[in-house]
NUGU-354192 format. One line per field, with one value per residue (C-alpha): x, y, z; residue in three letters. Coordinates in steps of 0.02 Angstrom, whole numbers, plus 50000, padded with zeros to 5 digits. Layout:
BEGIN
c1 = [X | ...]
c2 = [Y | ...]
c3 = [Z | ...]
res = [Ala | ...]
! end
This chain:
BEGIN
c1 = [50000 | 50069 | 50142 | 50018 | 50030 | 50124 | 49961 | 49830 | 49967 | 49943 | 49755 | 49709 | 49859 | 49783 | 49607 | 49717 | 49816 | 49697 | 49757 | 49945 | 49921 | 49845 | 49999 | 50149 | 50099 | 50071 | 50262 | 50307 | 50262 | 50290 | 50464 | 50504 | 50680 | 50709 | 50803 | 50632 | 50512 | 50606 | 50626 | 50440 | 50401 | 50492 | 50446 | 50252 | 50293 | 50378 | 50218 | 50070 | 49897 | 49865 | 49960 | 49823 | 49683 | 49509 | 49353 | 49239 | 49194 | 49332 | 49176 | 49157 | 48973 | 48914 | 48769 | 48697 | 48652 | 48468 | 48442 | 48312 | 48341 | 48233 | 48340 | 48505 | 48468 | 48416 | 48586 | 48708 | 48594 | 48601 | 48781 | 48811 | 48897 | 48916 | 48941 | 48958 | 49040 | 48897 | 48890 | 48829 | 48703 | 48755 | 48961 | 48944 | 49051 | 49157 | 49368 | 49363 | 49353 | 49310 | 49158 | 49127 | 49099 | 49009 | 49063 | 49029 | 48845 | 48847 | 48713 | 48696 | 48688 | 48538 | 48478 | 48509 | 48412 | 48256 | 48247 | 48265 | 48115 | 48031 | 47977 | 47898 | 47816 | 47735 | 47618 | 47511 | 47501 | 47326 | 47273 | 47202 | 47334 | 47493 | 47395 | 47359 | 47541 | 47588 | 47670 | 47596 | 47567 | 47710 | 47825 | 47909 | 47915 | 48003 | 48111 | 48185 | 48196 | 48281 | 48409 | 48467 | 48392 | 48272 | 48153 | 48088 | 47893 | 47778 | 47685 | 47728 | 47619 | 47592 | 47659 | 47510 | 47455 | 47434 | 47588 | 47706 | 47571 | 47614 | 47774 | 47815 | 47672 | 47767 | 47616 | 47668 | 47822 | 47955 | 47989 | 48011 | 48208 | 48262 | 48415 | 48416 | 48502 | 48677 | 48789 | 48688 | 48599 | 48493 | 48336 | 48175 | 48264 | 48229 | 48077 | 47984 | 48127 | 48131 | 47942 | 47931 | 48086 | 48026 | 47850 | 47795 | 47855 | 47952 | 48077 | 48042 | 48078 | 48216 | 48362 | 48547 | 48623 | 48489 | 48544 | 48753 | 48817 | 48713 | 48771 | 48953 | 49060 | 49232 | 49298 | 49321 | 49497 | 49545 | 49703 | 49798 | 49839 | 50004 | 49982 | 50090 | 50020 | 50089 | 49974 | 49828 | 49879 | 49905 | 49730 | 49671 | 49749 | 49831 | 49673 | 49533 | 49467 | 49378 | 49404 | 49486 | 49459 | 49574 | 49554 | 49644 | 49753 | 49657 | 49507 | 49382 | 49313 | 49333 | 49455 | 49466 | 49392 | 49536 | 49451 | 49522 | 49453 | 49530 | 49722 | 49687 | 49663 | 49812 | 49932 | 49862 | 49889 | 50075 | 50101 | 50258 | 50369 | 50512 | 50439 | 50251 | 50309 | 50428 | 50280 | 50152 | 50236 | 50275 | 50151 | 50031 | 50124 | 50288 | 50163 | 50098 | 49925 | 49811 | 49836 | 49648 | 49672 | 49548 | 49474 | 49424 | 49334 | 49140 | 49030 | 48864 | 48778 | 48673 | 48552 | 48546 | 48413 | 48482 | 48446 | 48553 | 48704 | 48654 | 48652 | 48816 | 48881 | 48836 | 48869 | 49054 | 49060 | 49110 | 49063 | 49030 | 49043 | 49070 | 48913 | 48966 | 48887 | 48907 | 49039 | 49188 | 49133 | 49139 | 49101 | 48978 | 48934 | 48970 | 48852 | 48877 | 48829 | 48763 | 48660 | 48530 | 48446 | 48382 | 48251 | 48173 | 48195 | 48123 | 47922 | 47966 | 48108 | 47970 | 47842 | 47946 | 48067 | 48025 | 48096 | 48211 | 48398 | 48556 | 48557 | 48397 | 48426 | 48582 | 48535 | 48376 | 48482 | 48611 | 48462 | 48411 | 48567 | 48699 | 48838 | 48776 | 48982 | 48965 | 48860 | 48801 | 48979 | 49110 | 49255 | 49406 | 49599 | 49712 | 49825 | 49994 | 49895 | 50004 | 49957 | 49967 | 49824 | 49744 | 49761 | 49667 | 49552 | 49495 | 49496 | 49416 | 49251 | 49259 | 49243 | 49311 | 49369 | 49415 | 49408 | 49574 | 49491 | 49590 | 49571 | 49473 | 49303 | 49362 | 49360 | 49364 | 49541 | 49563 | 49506 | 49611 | 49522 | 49576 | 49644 | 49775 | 49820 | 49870 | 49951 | 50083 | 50150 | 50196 | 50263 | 50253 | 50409 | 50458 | 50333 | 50249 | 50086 | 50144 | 50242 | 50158 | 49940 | 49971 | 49864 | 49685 | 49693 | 49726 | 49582 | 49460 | 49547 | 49521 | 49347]
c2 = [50000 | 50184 | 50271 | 50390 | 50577 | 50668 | 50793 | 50652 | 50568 | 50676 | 50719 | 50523 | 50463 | 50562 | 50438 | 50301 | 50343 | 50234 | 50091 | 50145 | 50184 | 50012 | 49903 | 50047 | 49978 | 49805 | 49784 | 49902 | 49775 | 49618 | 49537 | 49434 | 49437 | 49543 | 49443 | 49312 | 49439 | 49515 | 49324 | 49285 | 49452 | 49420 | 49227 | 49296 | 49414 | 49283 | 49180 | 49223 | 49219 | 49114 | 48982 | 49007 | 48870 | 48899 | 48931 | 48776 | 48729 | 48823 | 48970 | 49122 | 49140 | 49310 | 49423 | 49564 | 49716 | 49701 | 49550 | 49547 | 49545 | 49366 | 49306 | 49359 | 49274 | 49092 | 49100 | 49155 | 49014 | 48877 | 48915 | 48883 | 49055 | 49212 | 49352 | 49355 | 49515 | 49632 | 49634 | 49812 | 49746 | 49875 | 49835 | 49661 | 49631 | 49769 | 49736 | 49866 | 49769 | 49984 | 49968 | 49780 | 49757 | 49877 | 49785 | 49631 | 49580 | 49511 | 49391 | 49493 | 49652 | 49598 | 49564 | 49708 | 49784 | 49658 | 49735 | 49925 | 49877 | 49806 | 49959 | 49987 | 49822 | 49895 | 49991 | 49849 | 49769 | 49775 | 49747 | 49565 | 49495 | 49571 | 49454 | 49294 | 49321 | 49341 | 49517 | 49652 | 49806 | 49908 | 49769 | 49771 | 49961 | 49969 | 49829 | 49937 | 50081 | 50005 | 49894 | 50007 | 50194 | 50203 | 50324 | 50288 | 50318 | 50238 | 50152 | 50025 | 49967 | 49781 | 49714 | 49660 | 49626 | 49421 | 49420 | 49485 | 49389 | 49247 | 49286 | 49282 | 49126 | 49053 | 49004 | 48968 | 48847 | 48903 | 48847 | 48671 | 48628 | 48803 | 48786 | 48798 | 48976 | 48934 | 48965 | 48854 | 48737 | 48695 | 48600 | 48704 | 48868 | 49006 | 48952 | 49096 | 49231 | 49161 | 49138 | 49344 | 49402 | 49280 | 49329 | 49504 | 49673 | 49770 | 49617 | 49538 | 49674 | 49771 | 49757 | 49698 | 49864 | 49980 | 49925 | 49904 | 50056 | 50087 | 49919 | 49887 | 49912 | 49902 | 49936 | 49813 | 49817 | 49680 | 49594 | 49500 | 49330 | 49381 | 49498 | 49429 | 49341 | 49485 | 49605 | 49509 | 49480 | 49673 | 49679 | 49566 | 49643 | 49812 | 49887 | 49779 | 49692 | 49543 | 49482 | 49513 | 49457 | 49406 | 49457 | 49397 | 49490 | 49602 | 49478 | 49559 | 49401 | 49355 | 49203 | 49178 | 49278 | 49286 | 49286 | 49318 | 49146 | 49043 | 49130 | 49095 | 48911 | 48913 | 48970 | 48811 | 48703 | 48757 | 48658 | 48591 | 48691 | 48832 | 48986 | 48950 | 48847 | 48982 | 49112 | 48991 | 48930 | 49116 | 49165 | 49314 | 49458 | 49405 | 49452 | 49606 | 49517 | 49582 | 49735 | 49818 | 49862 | 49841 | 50019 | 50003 | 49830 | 49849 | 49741 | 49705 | 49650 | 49502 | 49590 | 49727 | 49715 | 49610 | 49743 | 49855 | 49750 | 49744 | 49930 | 49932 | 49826 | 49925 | 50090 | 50027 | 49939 | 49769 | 49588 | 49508 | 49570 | 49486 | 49455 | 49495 | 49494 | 49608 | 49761 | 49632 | 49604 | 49393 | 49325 | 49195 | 49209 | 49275 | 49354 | 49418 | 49526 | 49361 | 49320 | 49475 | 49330 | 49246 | 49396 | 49354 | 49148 | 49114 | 49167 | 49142 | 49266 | 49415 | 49374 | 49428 | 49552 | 49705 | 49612 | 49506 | 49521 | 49455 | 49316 | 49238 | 49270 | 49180 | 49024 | 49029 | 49013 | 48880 | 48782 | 48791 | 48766 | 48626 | 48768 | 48801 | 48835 | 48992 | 49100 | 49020 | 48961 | 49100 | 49066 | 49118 | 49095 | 49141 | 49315 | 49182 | 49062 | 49042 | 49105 | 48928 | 48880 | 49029 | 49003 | 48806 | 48883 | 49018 | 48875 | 48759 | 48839 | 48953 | 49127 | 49285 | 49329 | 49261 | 49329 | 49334 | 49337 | 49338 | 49267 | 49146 | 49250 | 49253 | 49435 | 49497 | 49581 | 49575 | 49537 | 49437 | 49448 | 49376 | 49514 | 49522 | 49348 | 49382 | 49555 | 49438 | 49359 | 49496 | 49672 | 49807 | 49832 | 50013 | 50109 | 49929 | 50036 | 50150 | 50047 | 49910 | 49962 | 50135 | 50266 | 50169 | 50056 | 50217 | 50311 | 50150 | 50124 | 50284 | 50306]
c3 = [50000 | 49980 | 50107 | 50202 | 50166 | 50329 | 50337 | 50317 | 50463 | 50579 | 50571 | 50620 | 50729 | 50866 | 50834 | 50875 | 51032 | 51147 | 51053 | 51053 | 51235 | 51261 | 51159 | 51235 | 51420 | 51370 | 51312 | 51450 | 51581 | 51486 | 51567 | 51418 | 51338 | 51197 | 51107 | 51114 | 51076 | 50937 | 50858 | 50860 | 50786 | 50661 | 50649 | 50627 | 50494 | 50384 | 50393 | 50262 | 50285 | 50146 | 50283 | 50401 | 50396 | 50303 | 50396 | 50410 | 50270 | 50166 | 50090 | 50203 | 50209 | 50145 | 50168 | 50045 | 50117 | 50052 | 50144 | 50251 | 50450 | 50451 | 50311 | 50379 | 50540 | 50433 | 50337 | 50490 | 50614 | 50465 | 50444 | 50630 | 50636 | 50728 | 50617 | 50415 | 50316 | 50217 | 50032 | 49954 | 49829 | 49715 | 49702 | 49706 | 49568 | 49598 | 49595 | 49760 | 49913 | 49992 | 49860 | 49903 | 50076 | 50180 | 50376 | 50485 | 50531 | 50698 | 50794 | 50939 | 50848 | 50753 | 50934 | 50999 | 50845 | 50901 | 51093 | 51029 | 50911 | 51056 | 51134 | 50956 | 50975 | 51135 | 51051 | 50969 | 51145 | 51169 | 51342 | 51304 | 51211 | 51321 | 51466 | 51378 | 51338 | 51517 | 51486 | 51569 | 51447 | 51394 | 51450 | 51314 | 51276 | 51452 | 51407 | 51236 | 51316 | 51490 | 51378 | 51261 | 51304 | 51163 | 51126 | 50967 | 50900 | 50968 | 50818 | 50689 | 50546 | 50528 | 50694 | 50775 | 50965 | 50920 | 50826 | 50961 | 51091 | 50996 | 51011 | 51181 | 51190 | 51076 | 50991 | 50837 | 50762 | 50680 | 50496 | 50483 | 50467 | 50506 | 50614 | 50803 | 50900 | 50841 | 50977 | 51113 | 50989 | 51139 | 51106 | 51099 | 51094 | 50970 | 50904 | 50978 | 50920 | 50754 | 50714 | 50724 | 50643 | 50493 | 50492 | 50557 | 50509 | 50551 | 50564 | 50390 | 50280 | 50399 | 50297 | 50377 | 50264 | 50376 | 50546 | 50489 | 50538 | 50710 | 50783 | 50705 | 50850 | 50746 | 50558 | 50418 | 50376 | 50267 | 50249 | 50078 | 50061 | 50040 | 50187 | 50359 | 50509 | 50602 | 50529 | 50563 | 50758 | 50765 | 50681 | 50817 | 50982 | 50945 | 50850 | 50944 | 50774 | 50838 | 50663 | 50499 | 50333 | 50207 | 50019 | 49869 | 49780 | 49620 | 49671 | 49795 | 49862 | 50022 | 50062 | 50236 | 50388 | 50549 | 50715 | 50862 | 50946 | 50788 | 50835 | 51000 | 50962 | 50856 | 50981 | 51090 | 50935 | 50958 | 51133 | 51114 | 51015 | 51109 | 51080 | 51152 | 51297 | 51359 | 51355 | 51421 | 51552 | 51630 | 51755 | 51725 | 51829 | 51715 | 51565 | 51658 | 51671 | 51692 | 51602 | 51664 | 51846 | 51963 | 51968 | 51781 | 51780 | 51748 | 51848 | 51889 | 52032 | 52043 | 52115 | 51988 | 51846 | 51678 | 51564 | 51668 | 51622 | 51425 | 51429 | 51509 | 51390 | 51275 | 51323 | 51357 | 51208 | 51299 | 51275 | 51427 | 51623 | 51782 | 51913 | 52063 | 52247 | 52405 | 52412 | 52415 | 52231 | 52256 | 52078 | 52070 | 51880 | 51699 | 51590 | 51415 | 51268 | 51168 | 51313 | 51274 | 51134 | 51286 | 51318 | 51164 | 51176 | 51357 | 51384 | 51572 | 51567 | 51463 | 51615 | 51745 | 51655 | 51766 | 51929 | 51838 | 51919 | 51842 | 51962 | 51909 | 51719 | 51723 | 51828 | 51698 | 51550 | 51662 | 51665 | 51475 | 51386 | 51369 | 51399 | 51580 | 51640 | 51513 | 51624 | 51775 | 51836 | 51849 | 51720 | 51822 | 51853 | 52015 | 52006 | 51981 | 51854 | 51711 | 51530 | 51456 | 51584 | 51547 | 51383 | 51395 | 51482 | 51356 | 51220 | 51287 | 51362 | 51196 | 51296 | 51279 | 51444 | 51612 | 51771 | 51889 | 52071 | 52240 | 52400 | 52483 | 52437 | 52236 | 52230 | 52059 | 52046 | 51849 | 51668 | 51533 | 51347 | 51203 | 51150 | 51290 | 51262 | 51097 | 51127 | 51248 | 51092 | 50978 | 50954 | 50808 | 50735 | 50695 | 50571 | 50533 | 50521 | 50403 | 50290 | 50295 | 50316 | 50226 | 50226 | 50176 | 50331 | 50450 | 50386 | 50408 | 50595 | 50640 | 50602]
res = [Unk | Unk | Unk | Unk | Unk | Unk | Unk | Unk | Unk | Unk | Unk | Unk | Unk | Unk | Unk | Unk | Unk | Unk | Unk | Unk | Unk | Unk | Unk | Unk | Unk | Unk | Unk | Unk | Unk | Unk | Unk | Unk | Unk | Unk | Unk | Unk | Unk | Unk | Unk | Unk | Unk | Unk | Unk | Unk | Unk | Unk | Unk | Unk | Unk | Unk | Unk | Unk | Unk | Unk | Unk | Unk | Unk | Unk | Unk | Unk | Unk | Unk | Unk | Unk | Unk | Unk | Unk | Unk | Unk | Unk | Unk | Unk | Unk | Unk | Unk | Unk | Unk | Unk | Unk | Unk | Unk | Unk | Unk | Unk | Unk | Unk | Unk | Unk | Unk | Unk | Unk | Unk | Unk | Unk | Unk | Unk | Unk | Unk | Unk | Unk | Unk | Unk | Unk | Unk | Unk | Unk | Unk | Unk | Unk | Unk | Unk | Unk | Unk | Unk | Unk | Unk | Unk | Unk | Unk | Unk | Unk | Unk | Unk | Unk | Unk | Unk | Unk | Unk | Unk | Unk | Unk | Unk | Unk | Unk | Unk | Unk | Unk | Unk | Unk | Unk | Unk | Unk | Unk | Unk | Unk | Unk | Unk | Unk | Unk | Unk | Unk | Unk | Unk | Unk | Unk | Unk | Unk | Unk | Unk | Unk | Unk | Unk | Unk | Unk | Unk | Unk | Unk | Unk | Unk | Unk | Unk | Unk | Unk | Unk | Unk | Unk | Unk | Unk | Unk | Unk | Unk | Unk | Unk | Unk | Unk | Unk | Unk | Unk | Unk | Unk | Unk | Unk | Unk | Unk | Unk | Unk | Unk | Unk | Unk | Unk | Unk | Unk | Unk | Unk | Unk | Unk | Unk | Unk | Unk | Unk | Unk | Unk | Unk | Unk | Unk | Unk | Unk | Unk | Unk | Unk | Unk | Unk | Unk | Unk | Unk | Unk | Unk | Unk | Unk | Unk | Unk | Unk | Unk | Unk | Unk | Unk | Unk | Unk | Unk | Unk | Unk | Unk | Unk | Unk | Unk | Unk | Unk | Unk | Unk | Unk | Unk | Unk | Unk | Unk | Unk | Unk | Unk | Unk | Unk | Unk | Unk | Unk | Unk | Unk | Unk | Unk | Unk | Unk | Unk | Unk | Unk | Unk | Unk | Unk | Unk | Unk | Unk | Unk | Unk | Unk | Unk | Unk | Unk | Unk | Unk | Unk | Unk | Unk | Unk | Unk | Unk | Unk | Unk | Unk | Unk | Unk | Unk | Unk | Unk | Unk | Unk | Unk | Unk | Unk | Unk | Unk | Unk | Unk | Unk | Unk | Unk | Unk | Unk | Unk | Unk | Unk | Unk | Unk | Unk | Unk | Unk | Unk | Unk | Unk | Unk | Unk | Unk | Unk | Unk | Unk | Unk | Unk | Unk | Unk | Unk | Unk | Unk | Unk | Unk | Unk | Unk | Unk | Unk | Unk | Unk | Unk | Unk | Unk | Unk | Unk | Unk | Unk | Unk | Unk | Unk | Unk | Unk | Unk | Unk | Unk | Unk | Unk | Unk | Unk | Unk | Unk | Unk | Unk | Unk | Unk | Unk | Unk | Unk | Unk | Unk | Unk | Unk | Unk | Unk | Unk | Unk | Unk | Unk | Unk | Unk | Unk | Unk | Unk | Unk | Unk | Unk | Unk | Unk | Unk | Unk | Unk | Unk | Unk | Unk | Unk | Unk | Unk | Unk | Unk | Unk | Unk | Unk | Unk | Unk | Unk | Unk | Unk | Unk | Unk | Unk | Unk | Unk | Unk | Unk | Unk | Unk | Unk | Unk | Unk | Unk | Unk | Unk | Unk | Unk | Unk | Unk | Unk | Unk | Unk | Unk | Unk | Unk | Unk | Unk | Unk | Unk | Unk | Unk | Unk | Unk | Unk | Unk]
! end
């Protein structure tokens, strides 16, 4: 890529001092030889993408940006996946990967569309209906507007009181063979969800291009075949990309999509060799871990209202939090951001939303699921854990974060993401940015 103009430089470097603040203290406190960190640096930047394995499957599913929210929740739930780059309609067979792709759908931000819409719903509540449903009027008004601060109008043509009684009643099946809520794939769940997003405005004809913008929490910044793994681990940890995609050369089409939980099972896969068992076996204050101190860790209560930890989520633009009781902040639980489906999915948890606390959401979903270590057991690790435990741990539950807690009481002392595991293994090399992203990259990250 060309080199970025020095005006153009200095007009969006200052957008991206959190993250240079963020990497700058992670190598400040790593205590890792030089010599070691300098090698793997360099060991990652030798190695292409194209070396990296294909998703499942070997096609990245893609959506177009006409498609329909119903529709877009079918292909990603059907495709057993999370989240599924946007096509613009009109560029489709466009050479310009800028004119191509227009971002990253994600599951829970077509969620989070769902419960902002739900104070819409409210409106077509009639008395009748909201109590065969078991909701009390306006329950679901108050549940938009609590969960993510809506205000929007108060009227919607064609969503009807039996459709969204229905609904919650779950009164109606969902399309035979459609596939079950992908990341639990728990018998009997999403039925209810999916029945209205499918059927009723104004899910059905809600397109994934109208919501893109409002609920894409980073930039799509892709990455060549050609391109170094090094780049792509920056991507991942430096720049807080929770996934990158990977483009051939003068062919826009998309060859491989990065995440951050596929590197992360990568480094596992490299048990064994020097380099990872060196790192792996140093405990977490050798690394610095946790970087977050415990000041800055957001929390919630168990006694605190669910909703209240969705909107903190997303206020803070976070994944997941820690549930915590009493003022010595004991964790007995983990909730997070892909959890807000379960508002929609359980009639029980709609009847009693207004009281509902974190607490009882989470042991509701513990019960429901196959995954009940994910939320209603806290996923943790001691302050002298070592990262290669850490590391197992993250892998093998398939989380985001874990929780360092001290003590007897497990007091929540810390945070490890993904993104800090990965920042332990690498460093940016003098003007990588520059040279090596140019001046296209830098305008997208600083956005």
């Amino acid at each position: 890529m060309a080199q970025q103009p020095q005006a153009a430089k200095s007009k969006t470097s200052g957008k991206n001092e959190s993250c240079d603040s963020y990497f700058e203290m992670v190598q400040s406190r790593k205590k890792l030889p030089h010599s070691l960190q300098e090698s793997l640096t360099a060991a990652f930047q030798s190695i292409p993408v194209s070396s990296f394995p294909q998703v499942p499957g070997g096609k990245v599913i893609e959506i177009l940006a006409d498609t329909s929210i119903s529709d877009a929740v079918k292909i990603l739930s059907e495709s057993n996946i999370l989240s599924a780059p946007v096509v613009n309609p009109d560029a489709k067979n466009s050479k310009d990967w800028r004119e191509r792709y227009l971002g990253v759908v994600d599951y829970s931000a077509i969620v989070l569309w769902v419960m902002q819409n739900a104070e819409i719903a409210a409106a077509a509540l009639s008395a009748t209906s909201a109590a065969a449903a078991g909701v009390g009027t306006g329950a679901a008004g108050a549940l938009g507007a609590l969960a993510l601060g809506a205000t929007g109008p108060l009227a919607v043509a064609g969503l009807t009181a039996a459709a969204v009684g229905a609904a919650v009643a779950g009164g109606v099946a969902a399309d035979r063979g459609m596939g079950r809520d992908a990341p639990t794939a728990a018998d009997k769940l999403g039925e209810d969800f999916y029945k209205v997003i499918l059927h009723e405005e104004p899910f059905k004809s809600t397109t994934v291009g109208s919501i893109l913008k409002s609920y894409r929490w980073a930039p799509f910044v892709p990455v060549a075949m050609e391109s170094s793994m090094l780049s792509v681990l920056l991507l991942l940890s430096k720049y807080r990309l929770r996934n990158v995609p990977v483009i051939e050369a003068g062919n826009p089409y998309m060859k491989n999509f990065i995440t951050q939980s596929a590197v992360l099972r990568g480094l596992r896969g490299c048990k064994g060799r020097d380099w990872f068992d060196c790192i792996s076996a140093q405990p977490l204050p050798e690394l610095g871990l946790p970087f977050m101190s415990p000041d800055q860790i957001v929390m919630v209560q168990e006694n605190e209202l669910v909703l209240e930890a969705f909107k903190k989520m997303k206020e803070k633009q976070i994944g997941g939090l820690p549930v915590v009781e009493g003022p010595k902040r004991k964790i007995v639980g983990n909730i997070s951001i892909r959890d807000i489906r379960f508002l929609l999915l359980k009639p029980e948890l709609f009847r009693s939303f207004r009281e509902l606390t974190v607490k009882d959401f989470i042991c509701t979903i513990a019960a429901a699921t196959n995954e009940p270590e994910k939320t209603g057991t806290p996923i943790t690790c001691k302050p002298d854990s070592t990262l290669g435990s850490v590391i197992d741990t993250l892998a093998s539950k398939a989380v985001h974060r874990i929780y360092v807690v001290s003590g007897e009481d497990n007091v929540v002392t810390g945070v490890i993401t993904l993104r800090d595991v990965i920042s332990c293994f690498i460093t940016e090399p003098p003007n990588f940015f520059d040279d090596y992203f140019g001046f296209a990259a830098q305008e997208i990250l600083s956005r």
